[in-house]
DOLUMZA-847991 format. One record per atom (N, C-alpha, C): y, x, z; residue in one letter. Coordinates in pm, whole numbers, plus 50000, padded with zeros to 5 digits. Example, Ala and Ser with C-alpha at 12.3 -4.5 7.8 and 13.67 -1.06 7.14 Angstrom:
! residues 2
494315131950780A/495505123050780A/496705132050780A/497755128550708S/498945136750714S/500035129050787S/
***
This chain:
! residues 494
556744968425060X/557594956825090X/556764945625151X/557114943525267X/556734928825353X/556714914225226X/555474909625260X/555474898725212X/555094885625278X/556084871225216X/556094860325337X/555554852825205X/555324841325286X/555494825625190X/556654821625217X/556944825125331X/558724817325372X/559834825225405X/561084829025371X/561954828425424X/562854822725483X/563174821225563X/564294811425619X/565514822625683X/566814817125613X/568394823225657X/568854814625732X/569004818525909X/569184814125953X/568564805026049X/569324803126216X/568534802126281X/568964793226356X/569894781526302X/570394773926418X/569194762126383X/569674747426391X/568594736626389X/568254733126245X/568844735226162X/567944733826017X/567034747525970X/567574759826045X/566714770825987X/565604768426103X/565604769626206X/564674770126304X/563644759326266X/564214746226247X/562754736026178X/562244737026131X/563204741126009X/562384746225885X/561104755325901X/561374764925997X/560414777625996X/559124771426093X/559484759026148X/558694757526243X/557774745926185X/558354742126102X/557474731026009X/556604735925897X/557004754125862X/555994759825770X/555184765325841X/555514765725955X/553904770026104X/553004762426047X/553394746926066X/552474734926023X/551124737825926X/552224740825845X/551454747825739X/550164755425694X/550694765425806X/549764778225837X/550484783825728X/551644791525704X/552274797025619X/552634809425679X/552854820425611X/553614834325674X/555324833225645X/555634832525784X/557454828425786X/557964838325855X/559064840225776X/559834849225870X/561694843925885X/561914842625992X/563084840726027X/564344847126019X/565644845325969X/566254861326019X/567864853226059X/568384857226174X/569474854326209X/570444862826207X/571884866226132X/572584873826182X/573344877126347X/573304866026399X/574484862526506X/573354857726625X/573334846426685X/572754840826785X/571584829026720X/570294832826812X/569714824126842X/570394807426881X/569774799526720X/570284787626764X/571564782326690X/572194790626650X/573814786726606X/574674779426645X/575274774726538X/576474765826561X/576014752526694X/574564748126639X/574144736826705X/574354739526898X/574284748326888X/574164755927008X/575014760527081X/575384768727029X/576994779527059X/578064772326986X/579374766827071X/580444765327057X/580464754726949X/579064745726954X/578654735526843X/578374721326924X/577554710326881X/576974702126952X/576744701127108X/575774713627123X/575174711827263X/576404718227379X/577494727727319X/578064732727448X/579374721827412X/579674713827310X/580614704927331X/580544690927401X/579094692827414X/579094677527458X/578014676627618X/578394694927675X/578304696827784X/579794697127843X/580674701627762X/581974699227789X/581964686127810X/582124676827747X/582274660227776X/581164656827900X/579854658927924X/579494654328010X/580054658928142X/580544671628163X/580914676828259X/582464669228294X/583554664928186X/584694663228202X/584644640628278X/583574641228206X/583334625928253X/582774626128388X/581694631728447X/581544632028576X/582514631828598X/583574649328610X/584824648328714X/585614634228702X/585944629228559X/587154617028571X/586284612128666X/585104603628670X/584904594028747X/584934592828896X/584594609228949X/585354614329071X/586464612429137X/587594611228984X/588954613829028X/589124596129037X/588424588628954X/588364573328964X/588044571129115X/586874575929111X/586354570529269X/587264576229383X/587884588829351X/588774591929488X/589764580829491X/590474576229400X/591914567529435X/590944551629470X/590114546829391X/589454539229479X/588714536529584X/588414547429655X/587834548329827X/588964554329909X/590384564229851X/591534565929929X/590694577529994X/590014589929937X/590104602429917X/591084613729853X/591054622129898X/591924634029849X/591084636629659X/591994635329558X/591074641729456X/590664657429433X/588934659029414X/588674675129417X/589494680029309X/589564697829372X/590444706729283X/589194709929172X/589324715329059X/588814717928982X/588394731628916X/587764742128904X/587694754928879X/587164759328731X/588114757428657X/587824760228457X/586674770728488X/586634783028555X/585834791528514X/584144788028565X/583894775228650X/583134768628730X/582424763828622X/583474756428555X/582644745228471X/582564755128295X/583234762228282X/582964766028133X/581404777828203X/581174780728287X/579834789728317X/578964779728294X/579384766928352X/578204756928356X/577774754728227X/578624755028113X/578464753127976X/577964764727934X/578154773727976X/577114789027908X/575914786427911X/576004781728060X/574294779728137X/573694765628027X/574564758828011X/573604745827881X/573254754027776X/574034763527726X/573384771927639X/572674780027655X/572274789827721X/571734796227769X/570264792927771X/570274779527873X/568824774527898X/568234770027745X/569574764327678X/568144759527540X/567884773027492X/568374782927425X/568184789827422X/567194803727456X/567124802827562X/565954807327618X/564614801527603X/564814782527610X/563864778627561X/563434784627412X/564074784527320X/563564784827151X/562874803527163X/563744811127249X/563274820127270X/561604824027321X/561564818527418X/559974817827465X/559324806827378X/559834802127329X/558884794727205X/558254806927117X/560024811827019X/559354816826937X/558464830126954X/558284836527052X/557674849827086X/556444842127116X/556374836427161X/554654830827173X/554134824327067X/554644815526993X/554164814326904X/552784820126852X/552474831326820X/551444837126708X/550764836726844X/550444840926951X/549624841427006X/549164824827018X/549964813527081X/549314800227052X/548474801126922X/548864801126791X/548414800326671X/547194808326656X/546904820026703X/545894826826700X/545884838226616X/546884840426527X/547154847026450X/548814851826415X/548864860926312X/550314865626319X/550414859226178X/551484850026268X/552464839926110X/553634837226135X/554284840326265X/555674838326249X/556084854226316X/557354858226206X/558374870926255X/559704864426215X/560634872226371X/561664869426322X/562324880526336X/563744887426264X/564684893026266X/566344891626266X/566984893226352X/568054897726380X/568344905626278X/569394901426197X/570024909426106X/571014897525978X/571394909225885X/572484902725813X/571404899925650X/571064893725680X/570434887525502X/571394882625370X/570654893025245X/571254889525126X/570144886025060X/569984879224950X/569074872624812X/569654882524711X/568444889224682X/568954900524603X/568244892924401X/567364888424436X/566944881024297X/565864865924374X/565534858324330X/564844845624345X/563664848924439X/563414862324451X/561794867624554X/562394874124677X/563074884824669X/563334896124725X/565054893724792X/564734893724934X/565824894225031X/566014907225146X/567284909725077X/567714924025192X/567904921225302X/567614929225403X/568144923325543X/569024938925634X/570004935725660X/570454947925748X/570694950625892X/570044951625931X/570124953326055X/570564968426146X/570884965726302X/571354976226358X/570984989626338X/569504992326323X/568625004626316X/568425010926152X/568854998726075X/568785004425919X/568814991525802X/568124995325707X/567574982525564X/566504984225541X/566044967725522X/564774967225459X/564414959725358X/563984956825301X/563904946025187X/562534938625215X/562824923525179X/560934917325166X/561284907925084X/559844904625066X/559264897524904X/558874883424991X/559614868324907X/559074857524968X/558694853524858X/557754841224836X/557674829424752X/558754819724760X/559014813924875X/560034807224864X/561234812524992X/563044807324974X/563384810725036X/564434798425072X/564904796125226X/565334787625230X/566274792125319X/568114787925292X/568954792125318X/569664780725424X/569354784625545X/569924776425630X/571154782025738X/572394791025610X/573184792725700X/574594788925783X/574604773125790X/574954774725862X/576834768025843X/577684767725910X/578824767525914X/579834776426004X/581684772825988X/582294778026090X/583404770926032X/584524772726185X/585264759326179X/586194760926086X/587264753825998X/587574756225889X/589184757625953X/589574771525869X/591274779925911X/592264770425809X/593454766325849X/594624767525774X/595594777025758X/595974776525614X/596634794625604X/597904791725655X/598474779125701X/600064780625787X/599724781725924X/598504781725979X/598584781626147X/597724797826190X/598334802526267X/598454814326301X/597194813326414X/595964815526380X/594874814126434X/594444822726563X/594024821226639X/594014839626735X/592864836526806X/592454822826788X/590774817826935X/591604825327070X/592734826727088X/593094828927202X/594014820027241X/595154822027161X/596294806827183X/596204796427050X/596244802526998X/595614788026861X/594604794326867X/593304780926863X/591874781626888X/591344773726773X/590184779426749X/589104763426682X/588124764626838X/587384755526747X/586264752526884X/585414764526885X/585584775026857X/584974789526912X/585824794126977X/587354791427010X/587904795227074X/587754790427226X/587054778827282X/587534774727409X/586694781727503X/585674787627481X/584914795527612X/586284813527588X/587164813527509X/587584823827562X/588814825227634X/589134808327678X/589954806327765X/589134811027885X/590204813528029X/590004812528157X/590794807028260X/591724790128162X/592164790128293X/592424773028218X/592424764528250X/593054752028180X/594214750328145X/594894747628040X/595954748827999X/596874737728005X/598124742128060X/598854726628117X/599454718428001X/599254726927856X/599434718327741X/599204718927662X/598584711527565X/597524716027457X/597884705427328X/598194713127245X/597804702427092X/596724702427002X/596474693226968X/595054690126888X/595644686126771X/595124699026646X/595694695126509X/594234686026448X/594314678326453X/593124665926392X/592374657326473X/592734640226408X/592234634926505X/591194628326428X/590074635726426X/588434631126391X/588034630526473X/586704630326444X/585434631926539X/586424638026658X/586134652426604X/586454665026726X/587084664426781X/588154666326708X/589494665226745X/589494653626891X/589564641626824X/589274630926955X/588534636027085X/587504637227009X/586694642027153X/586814656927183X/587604662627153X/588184673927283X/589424669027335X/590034661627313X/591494655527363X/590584647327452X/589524635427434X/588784634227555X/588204643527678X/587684655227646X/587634665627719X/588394668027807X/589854672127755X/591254677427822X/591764664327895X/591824657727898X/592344643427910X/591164642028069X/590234639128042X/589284635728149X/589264642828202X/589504656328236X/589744669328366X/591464663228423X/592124659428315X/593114656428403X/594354674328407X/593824682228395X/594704695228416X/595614698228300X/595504688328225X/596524693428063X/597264683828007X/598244684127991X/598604675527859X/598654674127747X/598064663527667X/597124664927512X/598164658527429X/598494666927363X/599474660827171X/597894660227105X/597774650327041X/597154647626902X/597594645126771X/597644654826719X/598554648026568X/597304642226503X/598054633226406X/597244621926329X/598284619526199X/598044622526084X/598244620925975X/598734604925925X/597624598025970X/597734583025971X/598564576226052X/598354567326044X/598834552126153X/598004550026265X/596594556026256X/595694555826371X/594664566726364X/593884567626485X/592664582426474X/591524574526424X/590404581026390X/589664580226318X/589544571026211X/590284572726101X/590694562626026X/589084555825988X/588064565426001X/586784559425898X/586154549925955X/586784542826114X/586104533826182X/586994524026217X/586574510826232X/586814496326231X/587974496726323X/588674490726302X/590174491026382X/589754481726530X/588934477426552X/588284471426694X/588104486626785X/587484494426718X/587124507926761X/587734516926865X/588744515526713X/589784527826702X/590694517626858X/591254508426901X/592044502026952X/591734507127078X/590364506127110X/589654510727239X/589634522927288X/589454531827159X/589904548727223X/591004552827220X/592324547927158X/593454548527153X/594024549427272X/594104534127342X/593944531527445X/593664539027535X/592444542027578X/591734549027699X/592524561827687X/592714570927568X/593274581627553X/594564580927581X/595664572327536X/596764571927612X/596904573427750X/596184561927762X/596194555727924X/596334571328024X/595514580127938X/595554593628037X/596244604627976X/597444597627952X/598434604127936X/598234615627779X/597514608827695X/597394615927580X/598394612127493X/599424619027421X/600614622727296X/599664618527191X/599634605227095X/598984609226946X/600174607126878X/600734616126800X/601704619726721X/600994609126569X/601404598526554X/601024590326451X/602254593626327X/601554593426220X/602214590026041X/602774607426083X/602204616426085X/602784627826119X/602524641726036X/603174650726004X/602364665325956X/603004673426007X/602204683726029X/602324694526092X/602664705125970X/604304708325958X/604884718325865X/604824730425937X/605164734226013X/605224746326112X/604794751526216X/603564763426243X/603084764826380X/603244778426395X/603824783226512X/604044797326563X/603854800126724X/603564810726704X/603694820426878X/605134823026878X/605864819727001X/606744827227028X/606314838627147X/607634842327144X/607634859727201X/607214855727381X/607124843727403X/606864844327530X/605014831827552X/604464835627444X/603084831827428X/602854818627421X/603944812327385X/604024796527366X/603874790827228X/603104782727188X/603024772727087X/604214767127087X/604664769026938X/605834760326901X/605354750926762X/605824740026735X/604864733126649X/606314723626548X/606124724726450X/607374713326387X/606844702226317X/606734688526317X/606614678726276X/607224668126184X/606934669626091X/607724660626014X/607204640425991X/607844635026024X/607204617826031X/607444616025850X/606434604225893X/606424596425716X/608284590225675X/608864585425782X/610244580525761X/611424595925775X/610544605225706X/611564616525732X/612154627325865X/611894624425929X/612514629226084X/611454637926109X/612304647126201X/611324659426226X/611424664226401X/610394669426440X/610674667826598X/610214679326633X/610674692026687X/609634705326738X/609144705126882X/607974707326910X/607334714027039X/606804722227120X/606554722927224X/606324734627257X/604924734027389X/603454735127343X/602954735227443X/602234751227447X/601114751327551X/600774764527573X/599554770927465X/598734759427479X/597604765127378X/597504753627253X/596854756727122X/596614745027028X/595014745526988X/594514736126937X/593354733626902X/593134726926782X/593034741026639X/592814733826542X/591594726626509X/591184714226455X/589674705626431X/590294699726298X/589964705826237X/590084699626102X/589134704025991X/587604700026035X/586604701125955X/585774715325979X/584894717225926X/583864732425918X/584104730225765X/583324744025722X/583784752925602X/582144755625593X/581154762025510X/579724767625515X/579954776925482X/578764788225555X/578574802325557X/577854807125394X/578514811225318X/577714811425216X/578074825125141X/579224829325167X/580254839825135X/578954851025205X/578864862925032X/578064875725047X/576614872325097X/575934857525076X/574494855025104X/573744864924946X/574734857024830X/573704858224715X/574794865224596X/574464867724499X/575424874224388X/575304863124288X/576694860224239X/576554850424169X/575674848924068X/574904858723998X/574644859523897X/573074854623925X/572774850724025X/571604848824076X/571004833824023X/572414821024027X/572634808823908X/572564797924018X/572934801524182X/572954790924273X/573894783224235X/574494772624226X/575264765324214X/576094764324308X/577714767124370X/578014757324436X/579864750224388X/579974743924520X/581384739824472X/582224736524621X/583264731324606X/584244737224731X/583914731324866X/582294724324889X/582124716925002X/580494725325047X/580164731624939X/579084739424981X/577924745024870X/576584750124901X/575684751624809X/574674732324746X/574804731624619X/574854723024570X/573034721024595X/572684707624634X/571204711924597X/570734693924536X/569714694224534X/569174681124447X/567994680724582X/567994675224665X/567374670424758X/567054681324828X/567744690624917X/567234704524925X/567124714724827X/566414714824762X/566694722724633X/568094731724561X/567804740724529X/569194745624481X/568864746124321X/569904751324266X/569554755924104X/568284764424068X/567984770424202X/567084780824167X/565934775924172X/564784771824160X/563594763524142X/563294766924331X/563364781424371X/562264783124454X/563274786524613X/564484785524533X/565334788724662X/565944771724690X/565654771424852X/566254755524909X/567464758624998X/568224751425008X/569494749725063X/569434738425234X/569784738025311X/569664727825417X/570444732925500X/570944719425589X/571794716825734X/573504721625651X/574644727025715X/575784726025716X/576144734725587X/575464740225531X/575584749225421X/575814743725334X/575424730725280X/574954724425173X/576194712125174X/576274704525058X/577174695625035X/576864681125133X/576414680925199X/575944671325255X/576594663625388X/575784656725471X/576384654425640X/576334667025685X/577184669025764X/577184683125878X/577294677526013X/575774669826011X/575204667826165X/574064672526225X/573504678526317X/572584684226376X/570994683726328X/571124663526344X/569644655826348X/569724655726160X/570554656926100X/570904657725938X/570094669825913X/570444682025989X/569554696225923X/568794697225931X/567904691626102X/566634691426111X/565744683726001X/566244672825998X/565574665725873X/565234668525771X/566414676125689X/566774684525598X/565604698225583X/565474703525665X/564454713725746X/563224708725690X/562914699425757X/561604694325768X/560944692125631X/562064685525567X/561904679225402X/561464691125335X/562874700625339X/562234713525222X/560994715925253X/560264722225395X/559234724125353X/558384714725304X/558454701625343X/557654691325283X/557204688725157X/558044691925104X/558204694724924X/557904705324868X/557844721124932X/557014730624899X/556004730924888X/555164725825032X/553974724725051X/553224714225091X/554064699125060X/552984687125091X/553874679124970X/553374667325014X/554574653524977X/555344647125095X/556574646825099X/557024637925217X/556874625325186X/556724618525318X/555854606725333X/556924596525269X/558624597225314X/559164592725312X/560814599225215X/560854592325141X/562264598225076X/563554600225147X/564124611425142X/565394618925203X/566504607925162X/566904603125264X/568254596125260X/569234591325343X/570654590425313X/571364597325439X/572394584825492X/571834572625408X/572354557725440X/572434554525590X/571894553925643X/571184548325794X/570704559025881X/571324572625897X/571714579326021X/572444573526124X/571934577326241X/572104573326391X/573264582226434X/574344579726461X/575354585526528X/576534585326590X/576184593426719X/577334593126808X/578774596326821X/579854591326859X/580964600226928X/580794603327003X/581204611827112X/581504611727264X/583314610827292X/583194599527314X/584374597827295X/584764589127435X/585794580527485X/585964573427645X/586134560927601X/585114547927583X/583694553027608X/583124560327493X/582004561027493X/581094565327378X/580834560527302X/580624563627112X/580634558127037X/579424556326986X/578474549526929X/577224554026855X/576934541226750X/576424546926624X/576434537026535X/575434540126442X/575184527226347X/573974533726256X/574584522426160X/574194531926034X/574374516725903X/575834515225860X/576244505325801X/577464505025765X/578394498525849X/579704502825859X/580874494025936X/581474483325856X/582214477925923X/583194467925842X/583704473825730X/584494482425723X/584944493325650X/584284498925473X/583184504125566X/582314506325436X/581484498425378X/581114485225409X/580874471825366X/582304466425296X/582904466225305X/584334460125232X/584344473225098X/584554484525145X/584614491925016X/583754490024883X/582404487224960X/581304483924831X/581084466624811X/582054462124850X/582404450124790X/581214438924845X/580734443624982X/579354435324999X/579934423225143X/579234409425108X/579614398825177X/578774402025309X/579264400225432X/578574403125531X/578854392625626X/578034391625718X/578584384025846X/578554394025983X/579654390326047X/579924402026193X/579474393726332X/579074399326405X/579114388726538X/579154404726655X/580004401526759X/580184407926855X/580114403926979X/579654407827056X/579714405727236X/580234419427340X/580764411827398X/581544419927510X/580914421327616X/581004438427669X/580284438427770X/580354427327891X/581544425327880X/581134415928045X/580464406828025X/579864406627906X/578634392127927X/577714400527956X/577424413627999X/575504424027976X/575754424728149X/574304418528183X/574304425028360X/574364439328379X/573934442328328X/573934459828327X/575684464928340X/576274462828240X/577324469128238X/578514461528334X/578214448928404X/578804442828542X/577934451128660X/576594455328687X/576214462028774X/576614477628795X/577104477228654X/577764494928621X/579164497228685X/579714482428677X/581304484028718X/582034488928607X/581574485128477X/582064492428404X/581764482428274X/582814476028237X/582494464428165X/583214465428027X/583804478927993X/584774480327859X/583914484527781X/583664475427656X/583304482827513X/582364462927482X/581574468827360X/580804456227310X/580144464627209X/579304450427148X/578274456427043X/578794447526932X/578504452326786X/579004449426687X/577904446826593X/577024435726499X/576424439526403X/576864435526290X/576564437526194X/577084431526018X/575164429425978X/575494420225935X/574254415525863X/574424408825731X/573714405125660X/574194401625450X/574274390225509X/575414383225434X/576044369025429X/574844356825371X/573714357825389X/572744350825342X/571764344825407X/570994335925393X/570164332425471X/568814341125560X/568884350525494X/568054360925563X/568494373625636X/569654373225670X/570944382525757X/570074394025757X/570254401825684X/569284417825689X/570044426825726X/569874435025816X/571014438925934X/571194453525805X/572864452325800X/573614467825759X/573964473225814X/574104470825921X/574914482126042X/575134479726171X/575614485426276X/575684479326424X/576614492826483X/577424490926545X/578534496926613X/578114497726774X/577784505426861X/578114501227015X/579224509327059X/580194504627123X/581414511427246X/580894509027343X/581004517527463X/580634515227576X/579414526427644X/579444523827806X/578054527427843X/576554526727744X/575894540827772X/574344541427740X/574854536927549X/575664535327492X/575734532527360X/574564537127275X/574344555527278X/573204556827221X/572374551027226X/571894547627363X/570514546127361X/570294527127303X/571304525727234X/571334509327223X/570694505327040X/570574520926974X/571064515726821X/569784516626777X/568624521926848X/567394531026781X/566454518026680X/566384506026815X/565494494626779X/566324489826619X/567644487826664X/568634483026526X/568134492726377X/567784508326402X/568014514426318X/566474515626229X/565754515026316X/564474512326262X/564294498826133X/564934488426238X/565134475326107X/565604476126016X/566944484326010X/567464489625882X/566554498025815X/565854508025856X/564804515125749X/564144507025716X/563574492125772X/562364489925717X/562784477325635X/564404474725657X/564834461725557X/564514451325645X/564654448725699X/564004431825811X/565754429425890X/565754419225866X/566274410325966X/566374406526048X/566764399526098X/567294399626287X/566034390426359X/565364384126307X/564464368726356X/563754381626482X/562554391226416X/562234402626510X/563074406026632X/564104410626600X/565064414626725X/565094401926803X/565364393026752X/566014379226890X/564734377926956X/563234382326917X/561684379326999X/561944387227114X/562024400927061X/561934415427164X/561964409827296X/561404414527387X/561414412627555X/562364424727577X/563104427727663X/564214441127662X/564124437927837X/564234452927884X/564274456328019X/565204444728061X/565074441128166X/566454437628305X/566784443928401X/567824448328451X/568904441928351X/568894457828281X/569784457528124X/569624466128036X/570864464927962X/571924471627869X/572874471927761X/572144467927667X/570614469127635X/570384466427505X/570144450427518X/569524441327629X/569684428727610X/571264421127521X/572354428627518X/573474424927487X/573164425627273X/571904435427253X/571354429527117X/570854420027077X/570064415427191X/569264404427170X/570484397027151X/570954393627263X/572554382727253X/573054379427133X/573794393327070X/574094391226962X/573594384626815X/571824391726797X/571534380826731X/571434368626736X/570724364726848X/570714349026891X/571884344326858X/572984349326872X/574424341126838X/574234337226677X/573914345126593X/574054346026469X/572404333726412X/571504333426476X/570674324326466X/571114312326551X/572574308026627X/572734299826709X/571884290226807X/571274302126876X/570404301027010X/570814310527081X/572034311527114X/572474322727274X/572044318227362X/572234319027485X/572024319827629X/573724313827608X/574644324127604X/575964320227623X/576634314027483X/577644308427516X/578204295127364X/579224303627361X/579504309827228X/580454315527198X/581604301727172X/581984294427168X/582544280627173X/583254284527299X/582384288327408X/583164287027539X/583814302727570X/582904312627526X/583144325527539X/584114329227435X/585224326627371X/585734331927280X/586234342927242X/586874346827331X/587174359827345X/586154370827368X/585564370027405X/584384378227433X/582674377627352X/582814366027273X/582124364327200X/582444360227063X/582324367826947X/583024365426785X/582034366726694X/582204356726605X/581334360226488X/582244354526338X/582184360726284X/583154357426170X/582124362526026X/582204355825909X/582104357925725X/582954363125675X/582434372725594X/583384379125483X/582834379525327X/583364368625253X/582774362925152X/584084368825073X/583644375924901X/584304380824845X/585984384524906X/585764393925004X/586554393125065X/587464384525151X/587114376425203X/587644361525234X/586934361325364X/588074361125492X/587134355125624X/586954348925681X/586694342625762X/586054327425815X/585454332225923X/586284325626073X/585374327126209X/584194313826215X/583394317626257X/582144312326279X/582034308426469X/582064296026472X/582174293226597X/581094280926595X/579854287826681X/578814280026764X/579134271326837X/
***
């Protein structure tokens, strides 16, 4: 029997770190994937969804720029652009590929194997693996289960990834569909109705449970993608549930709706798109009797860790965030804790993250929202793009930046919201301050490119230290800062 220091299950971005951070080590690792190099993160996950969105935003802005120069708008070819999305996968892919085969030769020695195959935990050492050609069994010290997720089924909707889809279903379309419903308006949900919406070739139902989509964000937010999503002709079926979904005999989605005031409305488009959460791969990893813990959101662990002293849990498997830069981390930690000390304690307060949404969403820290829930006094101040040269040189002046800072004399930043252009790249400087606890005085020094979206940070603090450039006095609308003292608010006008 083969013997490792490491196992790792699984091979998308929390198993792959993982294995690549016990290189570090100088550890003997072995990898084993059932399915694809890369996973979920990869395939029909992160990277090919938000090649979908980059691809669907070029074209809108095409179709923008044709009616404003009084061009014909280009035709569009689904099977054009979903290749193009193979090819985003493909290429990373290939990358991790020629990584990992070279590997041992960089290293100088043989310390990383990987296998293709179906892995079980047969006791706390010893993991089966089955693969095409036969079984084998090997002996680890430690083993770390990074497998993974898939999108989560409802037992009333008649699933097929052909006409009702999850998001593994859309590369097995071949043609754009002239009508589409989206059962959930989260994250995903939203941003594939952005998808469909920005090609322009479909018409998008969104059902929404609520009064609005993404309920977990600040109603400033939510107003802005609402909006944009209508505007292009997107259906959000508000205060709504979805009692009934079927194929009829002539390959059509039929859908029945019942509203909060009783009334019920049926429809009929061509394809549907359920998004209503992932589920973790955990089903036939281990035998219960083995003493992993879990419960109905995943394998339970205590910072990585599972029940089992020597077996670790990480990325979408586990009870945790089910975000990309979450597993890697996650990754990194377990081994850190096997075989070092991490420098820094695992915590999941002050993650950096995006929507892709019209515009784009990206945020770090707490919102209005989740500052009000934990009962904490904050102060808000916002600016609108059309005060940032950047986003007047962009032609593109919709969205603003948002921060919350403690209601106190030392405003120690909790959170920051951007809508708009380049959003990501606006939160990193913000998010750092939040790890390190500091306050805004730092930020208002910073020198920031010209012209830039992130000068519109500087702005914002300065407002809140009342030294802008611009007088929110005169800017009102476009410039806000308001207190929220035991719940109680108060605009703040410079």
């Amino acid at each position: 029997m083969e013997k490792y220091d490491v196992c790792v299950i699984g091979a998308g971005p929390a198993g792959y770190t993982a294995a690549m951070r016990a290189i570090d080590f100088k550890k003997r690792v072995l990898l084993v994937e059932k399915r694809r190099l890369g996973g979920a993160g990869i395939h029909h996950g992160a990277l090919s969804s938000k090649t979908w969105w980059e691809l669907s935003r070029e074209f809108y802005q095409i179709r923008v720029q044709s009616r404003n120069y009084n061009f014909d708008e280009p035709k569009i070819n689904f099977n054009k652009v979903k290749s193009e999305v193979l090819d985003a996968a493909r290429e990373r892919t290939d990358l991790l590929e020629h990584h990992m085969y070279n590997l041992n030769v960089s290293c100088d020695e043989e310390i990383f194997y990987y296998i293709n195959g179906n892995a079980k935990i047969i006791n706390k050492n010893t993991v089966q693996i089955t693969k095409t050609d036969g079984e084998i069994s090997i002996n680890a010290d430690h083993i770390i289960i990074a497998s993974g997720s898939r999108p989560r089924y409802l037992p009333h909707i008649p699933i097929d990834e052909k006409i009702v889809m999850t998001s593994d279903g859309i590369d097995k379309m071949d043609a754009f569909p002239r009508s589409m419903v989206i059962v959930g308006a989260g994250v995903i949900g939203c941003e594939f109705a952005t998808i469909f919406s920005n090609f322009g070739q479909t018409k998008v139902n969104l059902i929404d449970k609520g009064d609005r989509i993404l309920p977990f964000e600040d109603e400033d937010i939510v107003r802005v993608i609402e909006g944009n999503l209508e505007a292009k002709g997107v259906l959000i079926h508000r205060n709504s549930k979805l009692i009934k979904m079927n194929i009829d005999d002539n390959g059509m989605v039929v859908y029945t709706l019942e509203y909060t005031d009783g009334s019920k409305e049926v429809f009929r488009v061509e394809k549907a798109l359920v998004s209503v959460g992932r589920m973790p791969n955990y089903e036939n990893l281990f035998d219960d009797t083995l003493g992993i813990k879990i419960d109905n959101r995943g394998i339970v662990d205590d910072l990585t860790q599972t029940t089992v002293e020597n077996i670790w849990a990480v990325g979408d498997v586990t009870a945790d965030i089910a975000l990309v830069n979450v597993g890697e981390l996650e990754g990194r930690y377990a081994v850190e804790r096997i075989y070092g000390k991490p420098k820094k304690p695992l915590i999941y307060e002050n993650i950096s993250t995006i929507m892709f949404l019209s515009p784009e969403v990206a945020g770090v820290g707490l919102n209005e929202i989740k500052a009000k829930e934990q009962g904490i006094d904050y102060k808000v101040v916002s600016l609108d793009y059309s005060c940032i040269s950047r986003a007047i040189a962009m032609r593109n002046t919709q969205g603003f930046i948002k921060i919350l800072v403690t209601n106190d004399d030392e405003m120690n930043i909790l959170g920051m919201r951007v809508v708009g252009e380049h959003a990501s790249s606006a939160i990193e400087a913000v998010a750092l301050l939040i790890s390190m606890g500091l306050g805004i005085e730092e930020l208002a020094e910073l020198i920031h490119p010209h012209p830039s979206i992130i000068e519109g940070i500087q702005e914002c603090v300065r407002m809140l230290l009342n030294k802008s450039m611009l007088k929110p006095k005169v800017l009102r609308e476009a410039m806000k800062c308001r207190s929220c003292k035991n719940g109680v608010y108060e605009d703040i006008v410079f």
